[in-house]
C-alpha positions in Angstrom: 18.3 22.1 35.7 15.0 21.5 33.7 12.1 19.7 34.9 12.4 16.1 33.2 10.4 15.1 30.7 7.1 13.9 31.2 5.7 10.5 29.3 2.8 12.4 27.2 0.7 9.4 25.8 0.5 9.7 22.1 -2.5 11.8 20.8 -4.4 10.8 17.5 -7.1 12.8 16.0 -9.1 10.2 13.9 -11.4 13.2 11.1 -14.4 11.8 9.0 -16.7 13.1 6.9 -18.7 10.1 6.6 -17.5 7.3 8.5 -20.9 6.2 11.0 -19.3 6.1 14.9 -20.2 2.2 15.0 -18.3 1.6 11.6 -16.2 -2.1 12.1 -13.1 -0.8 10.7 -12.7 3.0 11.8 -14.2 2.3 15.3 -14.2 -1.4 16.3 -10.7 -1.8 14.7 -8.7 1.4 14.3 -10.0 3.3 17.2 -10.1 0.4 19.4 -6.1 -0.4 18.2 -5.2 3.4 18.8 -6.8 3.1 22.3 -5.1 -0.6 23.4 -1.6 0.8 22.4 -2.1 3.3 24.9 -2.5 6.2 22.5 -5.1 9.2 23.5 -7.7 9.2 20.8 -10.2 12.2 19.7 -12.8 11.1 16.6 -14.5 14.2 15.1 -16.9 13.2 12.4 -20.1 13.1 12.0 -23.0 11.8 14.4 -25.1 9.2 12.0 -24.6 5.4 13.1 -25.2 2.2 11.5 -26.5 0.4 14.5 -25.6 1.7 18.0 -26.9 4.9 18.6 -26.1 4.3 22.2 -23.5 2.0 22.7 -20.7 2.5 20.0 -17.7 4.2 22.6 -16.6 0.8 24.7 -12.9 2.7 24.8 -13.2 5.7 26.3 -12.5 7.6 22.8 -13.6 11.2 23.2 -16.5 11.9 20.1 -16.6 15.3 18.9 -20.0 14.9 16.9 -21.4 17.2 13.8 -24.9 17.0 12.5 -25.8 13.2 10.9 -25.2 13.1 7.5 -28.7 13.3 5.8 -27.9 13.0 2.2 -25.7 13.4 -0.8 -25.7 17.2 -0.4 -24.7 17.0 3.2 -22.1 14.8 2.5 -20.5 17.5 0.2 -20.7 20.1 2.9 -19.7 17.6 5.8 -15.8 18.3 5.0 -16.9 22.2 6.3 -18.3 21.4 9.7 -15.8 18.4 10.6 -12.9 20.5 9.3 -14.0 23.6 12.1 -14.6 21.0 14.9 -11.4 19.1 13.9 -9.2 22.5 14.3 -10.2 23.2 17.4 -8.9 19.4 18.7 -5.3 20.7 20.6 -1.9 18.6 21.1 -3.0 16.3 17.9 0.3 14.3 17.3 -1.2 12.2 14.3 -4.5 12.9 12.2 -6.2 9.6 11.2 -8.3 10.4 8.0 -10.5 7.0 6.0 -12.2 9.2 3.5 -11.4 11.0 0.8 -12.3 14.3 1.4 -11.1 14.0 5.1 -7.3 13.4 3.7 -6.6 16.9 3.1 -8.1 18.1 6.2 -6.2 16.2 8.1 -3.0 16.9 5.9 -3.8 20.5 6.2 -4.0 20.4 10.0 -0.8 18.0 10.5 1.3 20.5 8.4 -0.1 23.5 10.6 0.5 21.7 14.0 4.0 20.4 13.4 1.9 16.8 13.5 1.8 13.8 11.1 -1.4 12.9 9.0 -1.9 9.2 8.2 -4.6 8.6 5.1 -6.6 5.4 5.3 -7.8 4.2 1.5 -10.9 1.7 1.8 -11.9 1.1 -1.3 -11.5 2.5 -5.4 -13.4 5.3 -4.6 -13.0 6.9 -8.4 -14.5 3.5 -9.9 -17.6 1.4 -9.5 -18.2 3.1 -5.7 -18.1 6.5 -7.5 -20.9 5.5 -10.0 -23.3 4.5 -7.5 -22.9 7.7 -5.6 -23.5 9.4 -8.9 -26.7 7.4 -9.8 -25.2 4.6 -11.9 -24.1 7.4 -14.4 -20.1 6.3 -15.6 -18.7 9.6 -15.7 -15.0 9.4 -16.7 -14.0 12.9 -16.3 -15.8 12.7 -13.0 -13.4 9.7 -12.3 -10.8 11.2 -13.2 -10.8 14.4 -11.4 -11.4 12.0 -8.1 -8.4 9.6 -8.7 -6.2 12.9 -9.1 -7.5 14.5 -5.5 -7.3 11.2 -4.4 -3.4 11.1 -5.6 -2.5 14.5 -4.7 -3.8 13.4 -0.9 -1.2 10.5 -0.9 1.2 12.6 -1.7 1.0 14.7 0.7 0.6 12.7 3.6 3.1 11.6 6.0 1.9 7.7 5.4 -0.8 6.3 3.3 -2.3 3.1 4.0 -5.1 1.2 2.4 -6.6 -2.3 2.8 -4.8 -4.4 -0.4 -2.3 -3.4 -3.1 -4.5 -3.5 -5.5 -6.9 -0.4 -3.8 -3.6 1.8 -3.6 -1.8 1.2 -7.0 -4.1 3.3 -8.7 -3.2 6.8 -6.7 0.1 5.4 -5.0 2.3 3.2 -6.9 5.3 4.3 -4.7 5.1 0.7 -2.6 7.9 2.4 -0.3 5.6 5.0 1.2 2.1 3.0 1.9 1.4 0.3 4.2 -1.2 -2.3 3.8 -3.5 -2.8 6.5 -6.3 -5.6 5.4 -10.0 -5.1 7.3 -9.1 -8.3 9.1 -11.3 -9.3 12.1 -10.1 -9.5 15.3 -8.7 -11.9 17.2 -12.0 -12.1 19.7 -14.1 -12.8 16.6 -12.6 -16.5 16.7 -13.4 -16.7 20.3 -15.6 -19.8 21.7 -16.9 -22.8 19.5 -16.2 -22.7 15.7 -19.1 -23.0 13.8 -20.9 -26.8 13.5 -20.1 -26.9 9.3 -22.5 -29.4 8.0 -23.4 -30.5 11.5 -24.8 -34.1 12.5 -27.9 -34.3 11.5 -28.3 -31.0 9.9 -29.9 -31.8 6.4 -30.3 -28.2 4.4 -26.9 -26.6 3.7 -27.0 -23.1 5.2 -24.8 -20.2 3.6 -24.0 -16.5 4.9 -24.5 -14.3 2.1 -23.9 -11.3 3.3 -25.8 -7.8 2.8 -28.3 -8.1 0.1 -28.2 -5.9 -2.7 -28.2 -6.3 -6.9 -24.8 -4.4 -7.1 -23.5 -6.8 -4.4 -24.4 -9.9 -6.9 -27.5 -11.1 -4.9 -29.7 -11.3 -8.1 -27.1 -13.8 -9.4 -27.3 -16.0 -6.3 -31.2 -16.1 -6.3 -30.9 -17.2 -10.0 -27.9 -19.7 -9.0 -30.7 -21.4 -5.9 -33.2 -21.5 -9.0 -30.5 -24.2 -10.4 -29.9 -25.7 -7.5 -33.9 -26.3 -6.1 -34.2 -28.3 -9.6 -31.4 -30.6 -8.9 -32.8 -31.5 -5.4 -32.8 -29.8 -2.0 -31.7 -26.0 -2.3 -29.7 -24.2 0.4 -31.0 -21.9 2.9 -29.0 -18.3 2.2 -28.8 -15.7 5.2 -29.1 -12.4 4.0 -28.5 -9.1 6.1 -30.4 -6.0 5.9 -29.4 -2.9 6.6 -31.5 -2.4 9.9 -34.8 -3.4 10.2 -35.7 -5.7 6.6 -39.0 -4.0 6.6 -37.4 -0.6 6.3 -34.5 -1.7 4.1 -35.9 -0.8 -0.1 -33.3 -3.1 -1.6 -34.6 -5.6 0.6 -37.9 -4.9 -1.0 -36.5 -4.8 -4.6 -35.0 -8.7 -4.2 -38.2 -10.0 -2.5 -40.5 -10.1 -5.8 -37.4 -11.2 -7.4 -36.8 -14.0 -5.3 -40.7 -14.6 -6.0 -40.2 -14.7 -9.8 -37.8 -17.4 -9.7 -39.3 -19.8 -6.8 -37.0 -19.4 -4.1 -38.5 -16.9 -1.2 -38.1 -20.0 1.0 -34.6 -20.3 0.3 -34.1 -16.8 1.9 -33.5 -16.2 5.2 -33.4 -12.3 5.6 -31.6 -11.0 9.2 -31.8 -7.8 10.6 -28.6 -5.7 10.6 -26.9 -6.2 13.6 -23.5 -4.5 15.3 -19.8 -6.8 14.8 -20.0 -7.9 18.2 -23.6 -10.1 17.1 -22.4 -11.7 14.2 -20.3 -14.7 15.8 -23.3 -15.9 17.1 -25.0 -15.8 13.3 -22.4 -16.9 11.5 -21.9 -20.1 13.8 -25.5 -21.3 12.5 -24.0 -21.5 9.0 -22.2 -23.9 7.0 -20.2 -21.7 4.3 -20.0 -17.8 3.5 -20.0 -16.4 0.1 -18.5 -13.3 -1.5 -20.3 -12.0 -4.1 -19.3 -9.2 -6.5 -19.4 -8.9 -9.8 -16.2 -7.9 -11.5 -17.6 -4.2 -11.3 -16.8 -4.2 -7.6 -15.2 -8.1 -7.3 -11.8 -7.4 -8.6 -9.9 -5.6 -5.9 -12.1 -6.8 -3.3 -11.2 -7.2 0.4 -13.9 -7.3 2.1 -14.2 -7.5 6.5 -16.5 -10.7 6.1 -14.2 -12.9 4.3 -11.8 -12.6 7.8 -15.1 -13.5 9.4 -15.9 -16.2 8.0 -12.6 -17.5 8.3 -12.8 -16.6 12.0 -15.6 -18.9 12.4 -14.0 -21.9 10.6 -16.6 -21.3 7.1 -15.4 -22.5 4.1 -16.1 -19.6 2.0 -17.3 -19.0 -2.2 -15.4 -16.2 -3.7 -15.4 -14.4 -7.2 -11.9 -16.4 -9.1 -11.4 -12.9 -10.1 -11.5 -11.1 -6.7 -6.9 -11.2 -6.6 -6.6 -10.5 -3.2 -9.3 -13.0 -2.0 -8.3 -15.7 -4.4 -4.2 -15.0 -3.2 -5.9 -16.0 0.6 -7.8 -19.0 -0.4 -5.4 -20.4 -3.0 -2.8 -20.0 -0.1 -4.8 -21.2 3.2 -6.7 -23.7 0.5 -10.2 -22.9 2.8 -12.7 -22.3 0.0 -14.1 -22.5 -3.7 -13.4 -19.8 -6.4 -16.5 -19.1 -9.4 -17.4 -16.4 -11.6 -20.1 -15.1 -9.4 -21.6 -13.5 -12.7 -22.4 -17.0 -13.8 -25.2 -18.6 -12.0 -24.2 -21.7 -13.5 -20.9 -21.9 -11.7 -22.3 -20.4 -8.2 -25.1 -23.1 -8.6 -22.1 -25.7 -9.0 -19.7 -24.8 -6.0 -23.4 -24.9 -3.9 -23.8 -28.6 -4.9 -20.3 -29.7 -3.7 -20.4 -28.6 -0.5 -23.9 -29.8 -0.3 -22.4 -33.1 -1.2 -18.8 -33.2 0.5 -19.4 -32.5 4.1 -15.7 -33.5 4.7 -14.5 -31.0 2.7 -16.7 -28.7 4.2 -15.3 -29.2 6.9 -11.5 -29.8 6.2 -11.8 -26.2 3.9 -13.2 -24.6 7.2 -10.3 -25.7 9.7 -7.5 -25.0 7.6 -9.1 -21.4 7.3 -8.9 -20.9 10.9 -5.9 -21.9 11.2 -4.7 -19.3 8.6 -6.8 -17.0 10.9 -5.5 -17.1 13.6 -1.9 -17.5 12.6 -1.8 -15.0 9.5 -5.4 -13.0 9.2 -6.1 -11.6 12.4 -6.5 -7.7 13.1 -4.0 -7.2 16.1 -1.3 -9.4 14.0 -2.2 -7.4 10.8 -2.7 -3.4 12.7 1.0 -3.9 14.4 3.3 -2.4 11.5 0.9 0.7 12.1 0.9 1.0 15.6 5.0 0.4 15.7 5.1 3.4 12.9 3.2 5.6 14.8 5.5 4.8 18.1 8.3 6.1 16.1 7.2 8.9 15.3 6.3 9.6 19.3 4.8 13.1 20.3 4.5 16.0 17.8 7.4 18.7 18.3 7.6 20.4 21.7 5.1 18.0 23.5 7.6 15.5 24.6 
């Protein structure tokens, strides 16, 4: 007789080229998911953080690190060094890839160890993201050549998954094959008191902005508190950095902006700070805002709406953002504008500053929705149950 067979925990190799080892979704939600379910997790990627340098492995996830990525050129060559580590990873059941140019490695690998590869889409990386990275230059050919990689990724893979229809229509229309998995926040996030919206006593609206940055739509919400200050009392808006506000240029860039149009007071600029900090911030405020243009607003998901949900905000969102509107049409927890119009933004400011209740009422039901629809463990399952199907790569079991 054989020996039986042992339980052999499922192994998943999560390869980036880019992802920072603090990043909210990769590490704080996938990682943290794989790990819960019991699954052995390896991330090779590179060694550049957002915040926490120190403090970013609270699973036990073992970090195979490459150099930081420095710059544009060393993200091009990044695919090279995390593609050598990545090999060297043994008894990899799935490969876990959130980048473009770690799909194929991890396709690559799965078919060459009898594995699976699962391919993680983020975000329209051959649109609006694309141009950025390219300097602001609209380069269709560019564009296209991406979305065609990006395409011939999908399908390959053994699963693609991406955070809203409307992100993986473009390179996967084949709904049968893909699984959406939304960057909602995690159950914890809703954890202790909900935030005091529009609190007793509490006289100046206060709303969450969000990072600050022109192609994020802040320049339209200064111009929108311009409107608003002329009408009466103006709203204090928190905006993030991206570390210390000192060091952060498009800080910099809004702050003689903000100048020009009389509202530097209404700003209240916040260091960057790791997921498990911003409860606390958000708490302090009354609303949240999302706010895109429609170069970036239209297919839209972003983490923060599921915070500010978490934390019982009522939230102002783009009307054209479809798969934010299709939440807050549905839970009925917030105000939809064209965030390109100052006018409009300056209009959904003024009635919340004037309806507390609905404030309020806007915030609850959002929580609600939260915690019964838009939470990460309810949202991650369908992944975690398709991975357990699939169980240990050939010959492992």
């Amino acid at each position: 007789m054989g020996e039986p067979k042992r339980d052999v925990p499922i192994h998943v190799c999560i390869v980036t080229t880019a992802h920072p080892i603090d990043d909210v979704r990769v590490n704080n939600k996938i990682a943290h998911a794989f790990k819960s379910a019991g699954f052995k997790v390896t991330w090779v990627g590179p060694g550049h953080a957002f915040f926490d340098q120190d403090n970013y492995n609270r699973d036990g996830i073992e970090f195979l690190l490459t150099p930081p990525i420095r710059g544009r050129l060393d993200r091009l060559v990044s695919r090279f060094r995390v593609r050598r580590l990545a090999a060297t990873v043994p008894g990899v059941d799935v490969y876990y890839s959130p980048d473009p140019d770690s799909g194929p490695i991890s396709v690559d690998l799965a078919r060459r160890n009898g594995a699976r590869s699962v391919f993680d889409i983020h975000e329209i990386y051959h649109g609006t993201n694309l141009d950025k990275w390219l300097f602001g230059f609209r380069l269709q050919p560019i564009r296209d050549f991406v979305r065609r990689g990006i395409a011939r990724t999908c399908s390959r893979a053994d699963l693609v998954m991406g955070v809203s229809d409307a992100v993986l229509d473009p390179v996967f229309p084949d709904r049968a094959k893909r699984l959406v998995v939304r960057s909602c926040a995690p159950a914890w996030f809703a954890n202790g008191p909900t935030a005091d919206v529009c609190g007793e006593g509490r006289t100046q609206l206060r709303l969450m902005h969000g990072k600050g940055h022109l192609a994020y739509g802040t320049g339209k919400v200064l111009e929108a508190l311009r409107l608003v200050k002329q009408q009466g009392p103006h709203p204090s808006v928190v905006v993030m950095a991206a570390g210390d506000p000192s060091a952060d240029p498009t800080i910099q860039t809004l702050a003689p902006i903000a100048r020009d149009l009389g509202v530097t007071d209404a700003l209240d600029i916040r260091k960057g700070v790791p997921l498990q900090e911003m409860p606390d911030i958000l708490r302090s405020c009354d609303a949240g805002m999302i706010s895109y243009g429609r170069g970036l607003g239209i297919d839209i998901l972003p983490n923060r709406l599921f915070e500010y949900l978490a934390l019982g905000l009522p939230v102002i969102a783009p009307s054209y953002a479809v798969e934010v509107a299709k939440i807050l049409d549905a839970e009925q927890c917030g105000l939809l504008v064209d965030f390109e119009d100052p006018g409009a933004i300056a209009e959904a400011i003024i009635r919340l500053q004037n309806d507390r209740t609905l404030c309020r009422d806007m915030g609850r039901r959002g929580k609600e929705g939260f915690l019964a629809r838009h939470n990460w463990e309810v949202e991650v399952e369908p992944l975690l149950q398709t991975i357990r199907a699939w169980g240990p790569a050939r010959g492992r079991a």
